[in-house]
ZATI-402089 format. One record per residue (C-alpha): x, y negated, z negated; residue in three letters. Coordinates in steps of 0.1 Angstrom, whole numbers, plus 5000, padded with zeros to 4 digits. Layout:
X|Y|Z|ALA
...
% end
This chain:
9256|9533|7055|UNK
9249|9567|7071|UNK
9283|9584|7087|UNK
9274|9615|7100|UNK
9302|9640|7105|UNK
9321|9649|7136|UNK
9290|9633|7150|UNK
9305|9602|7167|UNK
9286|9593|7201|UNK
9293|9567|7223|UNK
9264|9552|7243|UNK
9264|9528|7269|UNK
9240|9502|7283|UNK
9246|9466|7290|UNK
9262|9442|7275|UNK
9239|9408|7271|UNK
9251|9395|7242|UNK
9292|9393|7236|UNK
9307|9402|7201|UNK
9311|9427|7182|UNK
9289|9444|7152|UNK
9289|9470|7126|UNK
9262|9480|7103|UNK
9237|9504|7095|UNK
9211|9510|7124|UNK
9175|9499|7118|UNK
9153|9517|7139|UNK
9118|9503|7150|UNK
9095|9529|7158|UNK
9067|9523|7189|UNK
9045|9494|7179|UNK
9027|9494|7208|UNK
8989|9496|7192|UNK
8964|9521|7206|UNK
8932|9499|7214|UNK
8895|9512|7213|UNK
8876|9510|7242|UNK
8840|9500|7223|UNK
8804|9487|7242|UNK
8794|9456|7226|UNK
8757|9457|7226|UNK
8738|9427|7246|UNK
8730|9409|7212|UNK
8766|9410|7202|UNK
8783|9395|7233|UNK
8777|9360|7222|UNK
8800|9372|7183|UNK
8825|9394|7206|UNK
8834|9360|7226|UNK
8835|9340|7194|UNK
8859|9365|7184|UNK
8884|9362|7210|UNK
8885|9321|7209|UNK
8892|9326|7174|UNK
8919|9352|7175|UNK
8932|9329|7201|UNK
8934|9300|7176|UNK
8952|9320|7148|UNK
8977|9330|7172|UNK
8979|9291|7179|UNK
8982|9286|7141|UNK
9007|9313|7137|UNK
9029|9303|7162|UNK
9031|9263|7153|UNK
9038|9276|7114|UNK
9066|9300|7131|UNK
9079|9268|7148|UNK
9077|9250|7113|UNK
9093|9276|7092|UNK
9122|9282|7115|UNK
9128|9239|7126|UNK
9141|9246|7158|UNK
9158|9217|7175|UNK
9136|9211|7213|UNK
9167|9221|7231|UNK
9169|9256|7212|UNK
9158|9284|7238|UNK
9135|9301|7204|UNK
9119|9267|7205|UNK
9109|9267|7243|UNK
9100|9302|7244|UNK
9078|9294|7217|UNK
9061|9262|7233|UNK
9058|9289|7263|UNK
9035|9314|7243|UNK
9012|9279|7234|UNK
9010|9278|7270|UNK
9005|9308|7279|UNK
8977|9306|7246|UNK
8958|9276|7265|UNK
8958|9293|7301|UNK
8920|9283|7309|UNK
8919|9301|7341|UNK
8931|9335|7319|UNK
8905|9325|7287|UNK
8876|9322|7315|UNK
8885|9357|7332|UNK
8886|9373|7294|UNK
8856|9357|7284|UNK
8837|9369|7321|UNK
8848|9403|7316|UNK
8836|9410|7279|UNK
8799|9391|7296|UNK
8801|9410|7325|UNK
8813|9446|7311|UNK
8800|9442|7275|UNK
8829|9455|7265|UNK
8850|9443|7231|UNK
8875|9418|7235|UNK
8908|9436|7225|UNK
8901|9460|7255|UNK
8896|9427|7279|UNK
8924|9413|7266|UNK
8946|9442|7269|UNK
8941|9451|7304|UNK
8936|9414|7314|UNK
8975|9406|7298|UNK
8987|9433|7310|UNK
8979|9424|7345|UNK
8994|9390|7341|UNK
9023|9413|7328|UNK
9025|9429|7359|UNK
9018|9408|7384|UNK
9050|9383|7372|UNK
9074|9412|7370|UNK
9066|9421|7407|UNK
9078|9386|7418|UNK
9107|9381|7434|UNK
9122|9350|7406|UNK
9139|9362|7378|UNK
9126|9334|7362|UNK
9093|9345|7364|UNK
9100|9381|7358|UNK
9115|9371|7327|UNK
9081|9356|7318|UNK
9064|9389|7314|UNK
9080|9397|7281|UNK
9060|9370|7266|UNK
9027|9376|7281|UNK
9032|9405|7267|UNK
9043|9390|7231|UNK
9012|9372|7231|UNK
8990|9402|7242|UNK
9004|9420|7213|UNK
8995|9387|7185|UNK
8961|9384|7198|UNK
8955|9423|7195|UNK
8969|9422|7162|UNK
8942|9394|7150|UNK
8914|9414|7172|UNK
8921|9442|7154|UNK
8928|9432|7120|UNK
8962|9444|7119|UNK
8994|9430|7101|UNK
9027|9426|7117|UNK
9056|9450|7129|UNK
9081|9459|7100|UNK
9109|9433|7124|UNK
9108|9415|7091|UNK
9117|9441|7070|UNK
9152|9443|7086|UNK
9177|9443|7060|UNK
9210|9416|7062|UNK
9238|9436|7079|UNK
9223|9458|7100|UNK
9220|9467|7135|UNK
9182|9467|7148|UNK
9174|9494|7172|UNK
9146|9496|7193|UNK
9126|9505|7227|UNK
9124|9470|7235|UNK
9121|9438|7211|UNK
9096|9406|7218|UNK
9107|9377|7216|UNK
9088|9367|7186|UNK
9101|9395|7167|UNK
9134|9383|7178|UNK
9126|9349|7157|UNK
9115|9366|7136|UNK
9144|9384|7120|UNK
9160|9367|7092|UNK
9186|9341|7107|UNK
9221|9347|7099|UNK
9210|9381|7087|UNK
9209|9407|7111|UNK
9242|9422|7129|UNK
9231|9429|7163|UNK
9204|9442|7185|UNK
9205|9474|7205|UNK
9176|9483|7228|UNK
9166|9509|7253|UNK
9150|9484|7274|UNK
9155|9449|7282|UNK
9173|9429|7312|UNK
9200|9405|7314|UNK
9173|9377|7325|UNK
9150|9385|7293|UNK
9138|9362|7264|UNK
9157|9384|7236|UNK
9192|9384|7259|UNK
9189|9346|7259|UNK
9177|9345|7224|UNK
9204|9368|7214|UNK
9233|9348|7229|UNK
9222|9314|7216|UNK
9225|9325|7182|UNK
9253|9347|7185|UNK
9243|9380|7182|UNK
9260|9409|7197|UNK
9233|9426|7216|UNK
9238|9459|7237|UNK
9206|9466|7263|UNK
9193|9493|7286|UNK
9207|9520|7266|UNK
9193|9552|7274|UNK
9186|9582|7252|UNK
9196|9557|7231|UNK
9163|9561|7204|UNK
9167|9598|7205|UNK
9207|9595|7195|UNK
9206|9573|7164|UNK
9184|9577|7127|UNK
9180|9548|7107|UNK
9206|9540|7082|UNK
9239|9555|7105|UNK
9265|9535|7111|UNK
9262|9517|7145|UNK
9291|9499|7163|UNK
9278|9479|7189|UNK
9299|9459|7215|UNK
9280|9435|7233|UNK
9314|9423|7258|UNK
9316|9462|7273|UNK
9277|9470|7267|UNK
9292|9500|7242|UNK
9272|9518|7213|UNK
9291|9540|7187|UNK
9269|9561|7167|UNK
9287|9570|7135|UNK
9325|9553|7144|UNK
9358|9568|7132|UNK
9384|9549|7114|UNK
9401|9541|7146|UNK
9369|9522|7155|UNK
9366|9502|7126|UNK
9402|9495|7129|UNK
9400|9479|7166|UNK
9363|9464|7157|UNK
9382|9445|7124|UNK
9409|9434|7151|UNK
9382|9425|7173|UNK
9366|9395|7142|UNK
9401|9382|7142|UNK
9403|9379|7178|UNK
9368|9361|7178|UNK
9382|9339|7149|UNK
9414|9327|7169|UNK
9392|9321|7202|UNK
9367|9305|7180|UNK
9399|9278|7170|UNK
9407|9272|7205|UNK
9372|9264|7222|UNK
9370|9237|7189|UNK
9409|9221|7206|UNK
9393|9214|7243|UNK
9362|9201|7233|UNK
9360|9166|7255|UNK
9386|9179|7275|UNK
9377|9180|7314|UNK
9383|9210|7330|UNK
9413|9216|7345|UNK
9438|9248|7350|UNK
9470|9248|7337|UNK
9490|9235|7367|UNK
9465|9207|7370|UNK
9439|9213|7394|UNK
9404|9200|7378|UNK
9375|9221|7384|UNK
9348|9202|7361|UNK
9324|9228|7341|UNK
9290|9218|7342|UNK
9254|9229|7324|UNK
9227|9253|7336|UNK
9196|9243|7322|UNK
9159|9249|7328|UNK
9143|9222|7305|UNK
9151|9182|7301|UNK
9158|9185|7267|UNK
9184|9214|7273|UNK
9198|9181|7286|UNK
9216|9167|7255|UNK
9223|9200|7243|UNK
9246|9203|7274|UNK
9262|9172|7271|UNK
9268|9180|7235|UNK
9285|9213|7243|UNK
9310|9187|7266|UNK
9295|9194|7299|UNK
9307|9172|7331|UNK
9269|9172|7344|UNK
9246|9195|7355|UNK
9252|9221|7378|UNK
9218|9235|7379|UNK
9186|9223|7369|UNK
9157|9247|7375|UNK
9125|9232|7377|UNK
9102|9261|7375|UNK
9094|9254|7343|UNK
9073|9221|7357|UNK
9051|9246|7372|UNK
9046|9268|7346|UNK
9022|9252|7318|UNK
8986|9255|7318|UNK
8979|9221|7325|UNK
8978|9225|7365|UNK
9007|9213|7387|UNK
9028|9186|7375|UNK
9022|9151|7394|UNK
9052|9130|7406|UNK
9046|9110|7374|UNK
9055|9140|7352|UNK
9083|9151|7373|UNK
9098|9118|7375|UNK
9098|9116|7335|UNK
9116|9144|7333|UNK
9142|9144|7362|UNK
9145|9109|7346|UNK
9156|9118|7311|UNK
9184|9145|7328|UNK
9196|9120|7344|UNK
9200|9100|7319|UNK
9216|9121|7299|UNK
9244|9121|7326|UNK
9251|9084|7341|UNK
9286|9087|7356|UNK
9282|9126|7361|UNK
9264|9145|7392|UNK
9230|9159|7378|UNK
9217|9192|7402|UNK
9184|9194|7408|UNK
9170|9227|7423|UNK
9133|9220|7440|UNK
9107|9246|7433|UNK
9121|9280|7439|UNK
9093|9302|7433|UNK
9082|9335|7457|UNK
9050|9351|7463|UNK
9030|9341|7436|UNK
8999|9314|7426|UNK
9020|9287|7410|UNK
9010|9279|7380|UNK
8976|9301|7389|UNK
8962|9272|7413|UNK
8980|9284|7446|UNK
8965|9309|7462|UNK
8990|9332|7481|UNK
8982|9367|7498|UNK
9004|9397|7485|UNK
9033|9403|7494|UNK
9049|9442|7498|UNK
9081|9430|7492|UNK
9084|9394|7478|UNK
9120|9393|7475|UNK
9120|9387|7513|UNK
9088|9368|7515|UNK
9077|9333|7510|UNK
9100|9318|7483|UNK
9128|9292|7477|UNK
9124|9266|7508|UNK
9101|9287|7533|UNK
9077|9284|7504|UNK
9082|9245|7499|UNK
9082|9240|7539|UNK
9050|9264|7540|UNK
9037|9239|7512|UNK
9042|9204|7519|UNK
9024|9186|7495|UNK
9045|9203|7466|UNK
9074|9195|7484|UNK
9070|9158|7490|UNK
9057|9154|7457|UNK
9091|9169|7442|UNK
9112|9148|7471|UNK
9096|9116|7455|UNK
9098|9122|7419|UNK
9137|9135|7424|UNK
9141|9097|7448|UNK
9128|9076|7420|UNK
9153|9094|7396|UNK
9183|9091|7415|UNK
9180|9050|7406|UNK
9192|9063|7369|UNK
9222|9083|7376|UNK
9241|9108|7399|UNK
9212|9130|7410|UNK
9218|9155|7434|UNK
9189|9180|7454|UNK
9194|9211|7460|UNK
9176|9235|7485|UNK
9173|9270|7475|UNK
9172|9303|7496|UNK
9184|9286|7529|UNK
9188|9307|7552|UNK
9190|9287|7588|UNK
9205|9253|7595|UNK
9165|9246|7609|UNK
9149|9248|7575|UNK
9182|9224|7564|UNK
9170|9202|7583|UNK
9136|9203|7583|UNK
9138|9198|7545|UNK
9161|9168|7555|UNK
9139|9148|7574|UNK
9109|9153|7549|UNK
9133|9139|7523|UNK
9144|9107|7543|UNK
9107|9107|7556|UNK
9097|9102|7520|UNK
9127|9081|7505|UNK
9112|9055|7537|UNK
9080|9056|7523|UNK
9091|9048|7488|UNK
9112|9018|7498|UNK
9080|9006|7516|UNK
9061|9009|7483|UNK
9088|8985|7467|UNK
9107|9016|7453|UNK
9148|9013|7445|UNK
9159|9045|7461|UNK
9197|9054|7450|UNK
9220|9079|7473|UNK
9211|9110|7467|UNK
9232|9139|7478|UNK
9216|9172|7497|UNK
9228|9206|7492|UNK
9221|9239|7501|UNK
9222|9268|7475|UNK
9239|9300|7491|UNK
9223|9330|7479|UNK
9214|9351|7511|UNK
9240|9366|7542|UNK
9227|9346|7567|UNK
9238|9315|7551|UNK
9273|9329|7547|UNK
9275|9339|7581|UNK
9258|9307|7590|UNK
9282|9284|7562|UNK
9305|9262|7588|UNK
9273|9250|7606|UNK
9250|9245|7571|UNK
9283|9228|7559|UNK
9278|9198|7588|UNK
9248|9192|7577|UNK
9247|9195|7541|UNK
9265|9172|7513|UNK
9275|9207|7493|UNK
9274|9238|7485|UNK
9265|9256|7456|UNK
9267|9294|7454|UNK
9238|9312|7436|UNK
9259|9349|7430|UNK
9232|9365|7410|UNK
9206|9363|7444|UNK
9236|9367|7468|UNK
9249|9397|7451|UNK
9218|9415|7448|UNK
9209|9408|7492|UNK
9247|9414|7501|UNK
9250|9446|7484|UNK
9210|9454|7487|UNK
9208|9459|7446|UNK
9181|9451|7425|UNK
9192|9445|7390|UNK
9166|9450|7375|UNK
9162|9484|7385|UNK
9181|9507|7366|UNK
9189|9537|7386|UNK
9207|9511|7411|UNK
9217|9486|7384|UNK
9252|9503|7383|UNK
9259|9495|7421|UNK
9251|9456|7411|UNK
9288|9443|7404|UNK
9305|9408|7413|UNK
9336|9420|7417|UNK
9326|9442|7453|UNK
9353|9432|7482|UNK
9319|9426|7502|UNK
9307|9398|7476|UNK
9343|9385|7480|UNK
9341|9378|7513|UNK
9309|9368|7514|UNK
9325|9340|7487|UNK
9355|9335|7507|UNK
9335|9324|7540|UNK
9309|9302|7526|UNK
9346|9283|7508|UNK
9361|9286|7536|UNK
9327|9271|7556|UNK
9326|9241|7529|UNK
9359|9230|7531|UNK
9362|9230|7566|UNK
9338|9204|7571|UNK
9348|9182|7540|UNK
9321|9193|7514|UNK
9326|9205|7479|UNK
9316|9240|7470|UNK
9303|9246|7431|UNK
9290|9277|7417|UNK
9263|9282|7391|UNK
9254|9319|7390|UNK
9261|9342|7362|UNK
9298|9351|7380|UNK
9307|9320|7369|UNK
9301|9328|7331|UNK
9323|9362|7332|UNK
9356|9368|7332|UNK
9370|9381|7361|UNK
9346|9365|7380|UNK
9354|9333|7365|UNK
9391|9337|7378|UNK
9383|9352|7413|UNK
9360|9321|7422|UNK
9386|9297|7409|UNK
9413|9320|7432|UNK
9387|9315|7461|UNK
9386|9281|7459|UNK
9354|9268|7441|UNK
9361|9234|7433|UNK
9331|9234|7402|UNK
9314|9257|7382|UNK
9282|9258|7364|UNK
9276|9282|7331|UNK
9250|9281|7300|UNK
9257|9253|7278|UNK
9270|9282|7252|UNK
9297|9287|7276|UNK
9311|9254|7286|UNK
9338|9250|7262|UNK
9352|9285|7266|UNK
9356|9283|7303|UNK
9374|9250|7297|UNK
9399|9268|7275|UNK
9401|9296|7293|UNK
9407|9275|7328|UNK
9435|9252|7305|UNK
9456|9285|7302|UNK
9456|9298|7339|UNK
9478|9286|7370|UNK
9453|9281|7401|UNK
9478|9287|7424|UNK
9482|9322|7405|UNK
9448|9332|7410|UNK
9448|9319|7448|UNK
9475|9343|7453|UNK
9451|9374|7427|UNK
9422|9363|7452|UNK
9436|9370|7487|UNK
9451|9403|7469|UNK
9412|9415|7464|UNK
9399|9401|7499|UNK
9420|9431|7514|UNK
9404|9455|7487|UNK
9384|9490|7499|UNK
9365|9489|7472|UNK
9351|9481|7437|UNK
9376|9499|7425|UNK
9404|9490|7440|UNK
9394|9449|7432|UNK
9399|9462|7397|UNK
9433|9475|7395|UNK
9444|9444|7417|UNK
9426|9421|7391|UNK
9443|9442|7361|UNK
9476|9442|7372|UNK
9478|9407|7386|UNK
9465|9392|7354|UNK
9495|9414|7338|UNK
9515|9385|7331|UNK
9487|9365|7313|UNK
9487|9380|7283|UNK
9458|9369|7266|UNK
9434|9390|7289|UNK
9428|9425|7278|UNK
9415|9451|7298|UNK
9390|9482|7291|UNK
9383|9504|7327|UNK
9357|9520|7303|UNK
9316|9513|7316|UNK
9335|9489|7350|UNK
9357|9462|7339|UNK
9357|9443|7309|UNK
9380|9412|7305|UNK
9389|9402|7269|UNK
9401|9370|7258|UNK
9428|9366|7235|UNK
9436|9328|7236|UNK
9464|9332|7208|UNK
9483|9362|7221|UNK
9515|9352|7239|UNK
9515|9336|7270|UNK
9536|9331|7303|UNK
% end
C-alpha cells in the first residue's frame, strides 16, 4: 500500500454507506465503450436483427448464471435489482423500437441500442420519483452488457479487484457492484452516484463503507495509495497519517461494541429509556422484503412502495396480482399495521402503456394522488386489491403527495365507493385505515384540517425537505443546501405533530430522517409516535431509542424550533446531547452523530 509523503488529502462527498475502510485504492478507469456508427447494407438487416435478439439472450443467460453463482436470498436488494435487468431485458415495447430503428435506419444494432437505452436513461432520470430515477442506473447497466455482446467485448477489470482494497471510480453499475468478490473489497468511493442509487443500496446491505459524489476525486488518488474512507461523515483520506489510522482502528472497535448491542434488543419493541414506545417499523419496496423485515424484528411496515407492481414488462398489474402480493405483506404481519403507499408515480408512461404529455417540471406535475385521481381505473383497481387484503392482517392505505383536504376526500369516497362494491360481490372487507403522507407545505399548513379527515399521518421528509427548502438532491451544486436539520423543516415537522395530535391521530415517519441520527432524535423530541427505516436499520434505532429519555429530547426539540438557522440547530443539538455520552460529534462536512453504545452513560 502506496503512502505518499506529506501528501495527505482529505476529500469529501457523501456518505451512503456507514463504516469505516482502509486499504489500497483501486482505480477503474472510464469503461464507457466508444460504439461505431456502421450502415448495415439492405441484405444484412435481416442478420443485424438476429444479432440483437441474440445478444439480448446472452445477457439473459449471463445474468441468471450471476444470480446462480452469487445465491442471493429473494429478499436481497442484489437479487431484485437483478430480476429488474430481466425486466428491463424482456421490455417488448423497447425490443420492437430497437428492432424498427436498425429496419428503418439500416443502421447496426449497437448504435440503436445505445441511443435507444440511453433515452430510456434519460427520460427516467427526468422524472420527478426517486424511485424511478434510481432506475436509470440500470438501464444503463443493461445498455452496457448488451454493447459488450454486440461488440464482442469482455468485461470491465471490476473483477480484478484485489481483497482489501478500496475501489475507486467515476461511477459503478450495479452489476459491477455484484460483481466484486463478496467479503473482499473494503469500500467503494465514487465521483458520481446518489443516495437513492442501486450501488448506495447495494453498498449498505452488505456492509460496505461507501463515500459518493466526490469531486476531483479521480484526479486526486493513483491506484495502489492508501485510501481512508468514512462512509458516516462522507470523508476520503488520500494517503492518512498515523493519527488517522489511530482514530480509524478506534473506529472498528467502536463498530464492534455497537455491533454487541443491536444483537441485546433484538425482539425488543421500541421504546426510549423512560418508557415511551415508539414501535420501529420496515420500509420495503417488494413482498418478499417482507420477511426480511420481520426477521430484522420489525413491528410492521411503515412503508410499502408499490411502484415496483408497475414496473415489469408484463403490462400493468391486475387486481389479481396486486392482491397476491399486498396479501403475502400482510401476512407476514398479522397483529402489526402493514402501510401501503398507492401508486406514487409523476409524469411518466407507467410501465410504458400510459401515455402522458411532458411535463417542464414534473416534480410539480401530475404525480402521487393528482395522478391516481386523473387515473381512475388504476386507482380503483389498487383500492380493491389493498380491500381484499386487509381481510389478512392490519393493512393500512396511504395517500401520497396530498396536498388539499379535497383530493383526501375525493380519494375517500372512491375507496368506500369500491369497498361497497366488493361487499356486493360477496367480498369480506376488513377495516382499513386511511392516511395521508405529508411530503408538500401545503399539507403542513393545511395538517389540523387533513388530520379530521384522515386515520394518520405519516411524514415523507426526503419529498418535504426538498419542496420546504426548494432543494433538489440530486443536484449537486444545491445538494449542500438539502439538510434535515433546517429550523424551517422543524417547523414544518412540528405543525403537521402538532395538526395530528390535536385531532386524535397518530403521526409516523418513514423518510430517510428517520434512519439518521440527529434526525432520529429530533422527530422523537417532536413528538412522532412511530418511525419507519430500512430493514438494515431496525435494530439499531431500537437500541439507540432504549438509551435516550423522551422527555429529554422534547425539551432538545423546542430548543431547535427557536433556531436562526442550520447552524445554530447544530450547536443546540451538540450541546444538548452533552450529557449522553455515547453520541460523538464531528462539525466537519455538517453534522455527523456517532454512536458509541458502550461509552458511559447518564
Amino acid at each position: 500500500m502506496m503512502v505518499r509523503k506529506d501528501k495527505r488529502v482529505v476529500l469529501h462527498g457523501l456518505g451512503a454507506s456507514p463504516g469505516q475502510a482502509l486499504g489500497p485504492a483501486f482505480v477503474l478507469t472510464s469503461r464507457e465503450a466508444d460504439v461505431p456508427v456502421e450502415r448495415v447494407p439492405p441484405e444484412g438487416v435481416a442478420a443485424e436483427i438476429r444479432r440483437f435478439r441474440r445478444a439480448v439472450q446472452e445477457a439473459r443467460r449471463e445474468i441468471l448464471v450471476l444470480r446462480e453463482r452469487l445465491g442471493l436470498a429473494p429478499e436481497d436488494p442484489g437479487d431484485q435489482i437483478l430480476a429488474s435487468h430481466l425486466m428491463i431485458l424482456q421490455d417488448r415495447e423497447l425490443a420492437k423500437e430497437i428492432v424498427a430503428a436498425i429496419k428503418a435506419e439500416q443502421s447496426n444494432a449497437a448504435a440503436v441500442v445505445r441511443r435507444a437505452f440511453a433515452g430510456k436513461a434519460h427520460y427516467l432520470e427526468s422524472l420527478a420519483s426517486e424511485v424511478f430515477r434510481a432506475r436509470a442506473a440500470d438501464v444503463r447497466d443493461v445498455q452496457q452488457r448488451l454493447i459488450a455482446r454486440l461488440l464482442g467485448r469482455t468485461g470491465g477489470v471490476i473483477g480484478e479487484a484485489p481483497a482489501g482494497c478500496v475501489v475507486v471510480a467515476a461511477e459503478i453499475t450495479p452489476s459491477e457492484t455484484l460483481a466484486l468478490s463478496p467479503g473482499g473489497v473494503a469500500g467503494l468511493v465514487t465521483q458520481q452516484g446518489t443516495l437513492m442509487s442501486h450501488v448506495t443500496i447495494l453498498a449498505r446491505s452488505r456492509g460496505v463503507p461507501a463515500v459518493i459524489g466526490v469531486e476531483g476525486l479521480l484526479a486526486s488518488v493513483s491506484s495502489g495509495e492508501a485510501l481512508l474512507i468514512d462512509g458516516d461523515r462522507g470523508a476520503v483520506i488520500c494517503s492518512p497519517n498515523e493519527e488517522d489510522i489511530l482514530r480509524h482502528e478506534e473506529t472498528r472497535a467502536r463498530e464492534r461494541r455497537i455491533a454487541r448491542r443491536v444483537a441485546s434488543v433484538e425482539g425488543r419493541p421500541g421504546a426510549t429509556r423512560d418508557g415511551r414506545l415508539i414501535p420501529v417499523g420496515a420500509n420495503i419496496e417488494r413482498p418478499e422484503d417482507a420477511d426480511a423485515a420481520r426477521r430484522a424484528g420489525a413491528e410492521g411496515v411503515g412503508l410499502f412502495r408499490t411502484e415496483f407492481l408497475f414496473l415489469g414488462a408484463g403490462g400493468l398489474p391486475g387486481e389479481e396480482a396486486q392482491a397476491r402480493a399486498y396479501e403475502a405483506v400482510a401476512r407476514a404481519f398479522p397483529q402489526s399495521p402493514v402501510t401501503i403507499r398507492t401508486l406514487d408515480v409523476g409524469g411518466d408512461k407507467v410501465g410504458g402503456l400510459i401515455a402522458m404529455p411532458p411535463e417542464e417540471n414534473p416534480f410539480l406535475g401530475l404525480r402521487g394522488i393528482r395522478f391516481c385521481l386523473e387515473h381512475p381505473e388504476l386507482f380503483l383497481a389498487q383500492a380493491r386489491a389493498l380491500l381484499r387484503a386487509s381481510t389478512r392482517g392490519n393493512v393500512r392505505i396511504l395517500l401520497p403527495m396530498v396536498s388539499a383536504a379535497g383530493e383526501l376526500r375525493e380519494a375517500r369516497r372512491l375507496i368506500a365507493q369500491t369497498a361497497e362494491e366488493l361487499r356486493d360481490e360477496g367480498h369480506a372487507i376488513g377495516r382499513t385505515a386511511v392516511g395521508v403522507m405529508i411530503e408538500v407545505p401545503s399539507a403542513v399548513w393545511m395538517s389540523d384540517v387533513l388530520a379530521r379527515e384522515a386515520d394518520f399521518f405519516s411524514i415523507g421528509s426526503n419529498d418535504l425537505i426538498q419542496y420546504c427548502l426548494a432543494v433538489d438532491r440530486g443536484n449537486a451544486q444545491v445538494a449542500h443546501l438539502y439538510d434535515g436539520l433546517d429550523p424551517a423543516v422543524l417547523r414544518a415537522l412540528d405543525q403537521t405533530v402538532r395538526g395530528a395530535h390535536g385531532a386524535g391521530i397518530r403521526v409516523g415517519s418513514c423518510g430517510e430522517m428517520s434512519g439518521e441520527l440527529p434526525g432520529l432524535l429530533l422527530l422523537v423530541g417532536l413528538g412522532v409516535d412511530e418511525l419507519s427505516v430500512a430493514p438494515f436499520l431496525v435494530a439499531r434505532t431500537k437500541a439507540v431509542l432504549a438509551g435516550v429519555d423522551a422527555a429529554d429530547l422534547q425539551h432538545l426539540a423546542r430548543a431547535c424550533l427557536e433556531a436562526a438557522s442550520v447552524d445554530e440547530v447544530r450547536r443546540i443539538v451538540m450541546e444538548g446531547l452533552r450529557p449522553y455520552r455515547q453520541f460523538h460529534f464531528s462539525r466537519q462536512n455538517g453534522l455527523a452523530c456517532l454512536w458509541d453504545p458502550e461509552s458511559s452513560e447518564t
